[in-house]
Backbone as ProteinMPNN parsed JSONL, in Angstrom:
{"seq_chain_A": "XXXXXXXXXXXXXXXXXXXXXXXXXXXXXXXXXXXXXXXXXXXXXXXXXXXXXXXXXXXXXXXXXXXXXXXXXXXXXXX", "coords_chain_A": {"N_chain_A": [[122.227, 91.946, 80.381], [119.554, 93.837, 80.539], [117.276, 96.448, 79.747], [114.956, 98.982, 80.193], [113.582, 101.894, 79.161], [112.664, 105.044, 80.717], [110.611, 107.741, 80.883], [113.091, 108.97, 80.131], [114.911, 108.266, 81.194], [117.201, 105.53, 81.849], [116.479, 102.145, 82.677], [116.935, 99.574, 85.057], [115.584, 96.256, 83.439], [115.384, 93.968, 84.812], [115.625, 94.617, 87.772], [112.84, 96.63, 87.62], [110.892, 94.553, 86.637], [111.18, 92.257, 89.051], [110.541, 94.254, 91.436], [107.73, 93.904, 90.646], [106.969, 91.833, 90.467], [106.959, 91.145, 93.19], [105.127, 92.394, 93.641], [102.227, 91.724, 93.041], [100.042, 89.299, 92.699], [99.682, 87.02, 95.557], [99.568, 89.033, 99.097], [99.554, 92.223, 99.765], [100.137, 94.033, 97.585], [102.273, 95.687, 98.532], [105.278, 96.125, 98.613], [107.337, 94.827, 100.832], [109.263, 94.933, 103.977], [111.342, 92.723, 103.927], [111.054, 92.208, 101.324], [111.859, 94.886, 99.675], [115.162, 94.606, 101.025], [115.73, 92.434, 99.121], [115.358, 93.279, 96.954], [117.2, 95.461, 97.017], [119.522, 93.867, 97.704], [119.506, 92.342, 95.342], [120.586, 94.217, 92.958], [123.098, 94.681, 94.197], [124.651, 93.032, 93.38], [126.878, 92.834, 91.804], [130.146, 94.36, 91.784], [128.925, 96.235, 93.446], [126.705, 99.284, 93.608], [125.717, 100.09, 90.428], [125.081, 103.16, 88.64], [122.901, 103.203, 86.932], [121.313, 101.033, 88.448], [120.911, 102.644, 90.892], [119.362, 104.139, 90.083], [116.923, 102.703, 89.243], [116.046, 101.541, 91.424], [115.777, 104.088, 93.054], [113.748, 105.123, 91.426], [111.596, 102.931, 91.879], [111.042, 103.427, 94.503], [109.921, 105.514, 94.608], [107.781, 105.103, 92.546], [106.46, 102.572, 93.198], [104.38, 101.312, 95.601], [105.099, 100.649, 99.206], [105.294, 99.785, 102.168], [106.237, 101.346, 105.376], [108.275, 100.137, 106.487], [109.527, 98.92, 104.491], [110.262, 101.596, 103.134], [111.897, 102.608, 104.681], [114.295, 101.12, 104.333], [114.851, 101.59, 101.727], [115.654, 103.641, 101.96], [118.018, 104.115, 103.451], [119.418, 102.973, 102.367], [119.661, 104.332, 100.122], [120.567, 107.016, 100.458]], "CA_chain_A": [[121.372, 92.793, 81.169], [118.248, 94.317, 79.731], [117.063, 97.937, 80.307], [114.393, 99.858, 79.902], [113.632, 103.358, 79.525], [111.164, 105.48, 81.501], [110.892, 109.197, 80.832], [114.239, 109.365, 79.414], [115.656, 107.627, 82.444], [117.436, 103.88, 81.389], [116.385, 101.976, 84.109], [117.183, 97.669, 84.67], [114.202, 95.745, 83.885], [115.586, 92.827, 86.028], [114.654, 95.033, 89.193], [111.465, 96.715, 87.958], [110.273, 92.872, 87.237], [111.403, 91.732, 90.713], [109.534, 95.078, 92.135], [106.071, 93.862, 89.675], [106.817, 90.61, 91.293], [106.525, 91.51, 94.982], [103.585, 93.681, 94.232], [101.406, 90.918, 92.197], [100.145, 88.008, 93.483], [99.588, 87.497, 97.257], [100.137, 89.978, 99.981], [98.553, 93.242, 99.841], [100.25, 94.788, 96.829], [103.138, 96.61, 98.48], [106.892, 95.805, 98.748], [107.758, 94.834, 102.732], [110.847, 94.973, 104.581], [112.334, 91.923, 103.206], [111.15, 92.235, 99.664], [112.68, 95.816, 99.544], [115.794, 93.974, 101.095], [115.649, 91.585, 98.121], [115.652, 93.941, 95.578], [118.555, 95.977, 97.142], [120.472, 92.788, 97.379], [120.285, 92.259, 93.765], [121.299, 95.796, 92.904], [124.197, 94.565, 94.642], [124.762, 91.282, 92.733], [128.175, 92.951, 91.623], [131.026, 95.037, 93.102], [128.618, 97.634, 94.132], [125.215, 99.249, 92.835], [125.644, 101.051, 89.055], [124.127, 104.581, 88.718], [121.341, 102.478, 86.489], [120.76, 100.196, 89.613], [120.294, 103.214, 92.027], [118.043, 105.063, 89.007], [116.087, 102.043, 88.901], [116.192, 101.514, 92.727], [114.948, 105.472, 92.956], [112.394, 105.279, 90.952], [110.487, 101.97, 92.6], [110.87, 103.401, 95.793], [108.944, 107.056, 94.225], [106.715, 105.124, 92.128], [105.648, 101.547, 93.533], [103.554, 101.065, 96.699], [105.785, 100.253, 99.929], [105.478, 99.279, 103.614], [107.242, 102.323, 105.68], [109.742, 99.542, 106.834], [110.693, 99.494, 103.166], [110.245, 102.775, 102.817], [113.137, 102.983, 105.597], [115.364, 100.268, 104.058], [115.261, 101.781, 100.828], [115.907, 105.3, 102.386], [119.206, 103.846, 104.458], [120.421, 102.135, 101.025], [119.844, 104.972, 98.988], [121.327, 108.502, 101.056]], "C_chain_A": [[120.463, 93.591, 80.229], [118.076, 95.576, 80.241], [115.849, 98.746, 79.451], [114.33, 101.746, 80.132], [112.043, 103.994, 79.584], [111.201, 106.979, 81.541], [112.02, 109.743, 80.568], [115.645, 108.997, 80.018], [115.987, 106.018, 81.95], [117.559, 103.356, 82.958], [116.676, 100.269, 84.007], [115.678, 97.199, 84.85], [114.154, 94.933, 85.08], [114.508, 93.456, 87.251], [113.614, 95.336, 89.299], [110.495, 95.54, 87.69], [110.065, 92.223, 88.427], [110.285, 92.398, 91.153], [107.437, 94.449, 91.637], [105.898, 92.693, 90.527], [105.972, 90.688, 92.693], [105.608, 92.518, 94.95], [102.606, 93.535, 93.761], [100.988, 89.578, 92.811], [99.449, 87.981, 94.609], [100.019, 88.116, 97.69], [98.918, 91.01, 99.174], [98.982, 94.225, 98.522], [101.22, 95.818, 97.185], [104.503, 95.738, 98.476], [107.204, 96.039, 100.517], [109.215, 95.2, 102.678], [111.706, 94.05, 103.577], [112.077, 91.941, 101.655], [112.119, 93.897, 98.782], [114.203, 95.413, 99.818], [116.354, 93.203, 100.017], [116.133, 92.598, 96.869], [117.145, 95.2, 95.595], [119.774, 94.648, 96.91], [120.368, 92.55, 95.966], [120.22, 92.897, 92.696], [122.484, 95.425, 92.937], [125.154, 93.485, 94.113], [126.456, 91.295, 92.552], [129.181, 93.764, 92.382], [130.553, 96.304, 93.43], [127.21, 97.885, 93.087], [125.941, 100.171, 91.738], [124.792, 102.311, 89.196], [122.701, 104.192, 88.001], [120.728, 101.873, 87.681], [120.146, 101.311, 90.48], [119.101, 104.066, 91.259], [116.985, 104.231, 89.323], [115.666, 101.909, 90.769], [114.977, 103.106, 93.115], [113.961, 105.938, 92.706], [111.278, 103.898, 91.167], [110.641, 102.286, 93.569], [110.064, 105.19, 95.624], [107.413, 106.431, 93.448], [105.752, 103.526, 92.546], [105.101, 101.839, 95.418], [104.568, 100.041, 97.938], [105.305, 100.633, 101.139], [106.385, 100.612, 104.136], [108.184, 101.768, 106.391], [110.575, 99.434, 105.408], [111.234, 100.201, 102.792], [111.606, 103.085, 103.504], [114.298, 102.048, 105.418], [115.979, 101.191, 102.656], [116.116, 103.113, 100.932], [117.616, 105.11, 103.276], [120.36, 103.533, 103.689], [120.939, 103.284, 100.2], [120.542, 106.81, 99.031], [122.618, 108.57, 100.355]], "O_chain_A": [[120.877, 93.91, 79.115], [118.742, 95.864, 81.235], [115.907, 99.03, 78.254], [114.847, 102.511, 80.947], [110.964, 103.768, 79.037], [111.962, 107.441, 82.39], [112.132, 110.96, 80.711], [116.814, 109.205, 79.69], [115.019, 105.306, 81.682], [118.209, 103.737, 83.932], [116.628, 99.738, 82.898], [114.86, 97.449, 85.735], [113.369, 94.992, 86.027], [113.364, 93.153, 87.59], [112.935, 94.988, 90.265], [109.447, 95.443, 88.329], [109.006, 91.717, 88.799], [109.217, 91.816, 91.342], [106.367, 94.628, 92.219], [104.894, 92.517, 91.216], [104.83, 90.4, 93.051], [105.302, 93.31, 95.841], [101.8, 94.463, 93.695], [101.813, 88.893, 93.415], [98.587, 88.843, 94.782], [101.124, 88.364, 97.207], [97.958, 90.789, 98.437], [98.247, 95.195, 98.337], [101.264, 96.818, 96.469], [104.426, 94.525, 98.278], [107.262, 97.073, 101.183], [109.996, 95.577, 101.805], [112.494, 94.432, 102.711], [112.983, 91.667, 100.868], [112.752, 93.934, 97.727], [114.883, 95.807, 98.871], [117.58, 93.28, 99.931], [117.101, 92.533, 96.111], [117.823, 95.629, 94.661], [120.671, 94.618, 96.069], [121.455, 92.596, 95.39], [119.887, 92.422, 91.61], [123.182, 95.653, 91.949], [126.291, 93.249, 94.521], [127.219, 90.389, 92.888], [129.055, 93.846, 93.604], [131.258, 97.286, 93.661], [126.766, 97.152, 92.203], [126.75, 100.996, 92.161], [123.809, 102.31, 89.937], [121.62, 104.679, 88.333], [119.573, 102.215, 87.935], [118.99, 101.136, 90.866], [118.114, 104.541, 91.82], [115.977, 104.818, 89.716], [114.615, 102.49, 91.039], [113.768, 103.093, 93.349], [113.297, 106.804, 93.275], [110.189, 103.93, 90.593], [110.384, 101.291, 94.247], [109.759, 105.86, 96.611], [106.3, 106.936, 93.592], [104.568, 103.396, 92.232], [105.66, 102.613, 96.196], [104.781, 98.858, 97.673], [104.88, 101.782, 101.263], [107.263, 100.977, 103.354], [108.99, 102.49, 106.978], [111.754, 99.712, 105.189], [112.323, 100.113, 102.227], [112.408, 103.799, 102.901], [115.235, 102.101, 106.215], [117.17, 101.456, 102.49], [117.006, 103.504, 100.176], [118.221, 106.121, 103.632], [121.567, 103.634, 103.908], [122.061, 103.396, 99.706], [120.858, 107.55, 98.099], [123.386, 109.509, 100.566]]}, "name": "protein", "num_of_chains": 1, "seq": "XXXXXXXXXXXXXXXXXXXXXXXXXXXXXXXXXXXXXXXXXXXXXXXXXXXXXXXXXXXXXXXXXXXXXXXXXXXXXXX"}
C-alpha cells in the first residue's frame, strides 16, 4: 500500500487515484452516486475502513467536486 502525504495528513494514494479517476475523462468532472460508492467499497477492501482510509475518504469528499447524491453517500459512510 502506498501513501501519500497532504498537509501533514498520510493519506492512501490508491483512493485519491481512484477519486482523479472518476473526475478525469468523461462525465462532467464530479464523483456520482456510484463512483462515491466505489471508492467507499474499496476503503472497505479489508475487515473494515483504517483511520488512513477514512482520512483519505474525508478529505476527497472536502476537497474533490461531488454530485449531492455522493455528497450523501459519503456523509452516511463517514458519521
Amino acid at each position: 500500500m502506498a501513501y501519500v502525504q497532504i498537509d501533514g495528513v498520510r493519506l492512501e494514494k490508491e483512493l485519491l487515484d481512484l477519486a482523479k479517476a472518476h473526475t478525469t475523462g468523461r462525465g462532467e468532472g464530479r464523483i456520482s452516486q456510484d463512483e462515491a460508492q466505489d471508492l467507499i467499497n474499496s476503503a472497505m477492501d479489508g475487515q473494515g475502513m483504517t483511520a488512513t482510509e477514512i482520512a483519505t475518504l474525508n478529505y476527497i469528499r472536502e476537497n474533490f467536486s461531488l454530485t449531492s447524491a455522493a455528497e450523501r453517500v459519503f456523509d452516511e459512510h463517514l458519521k
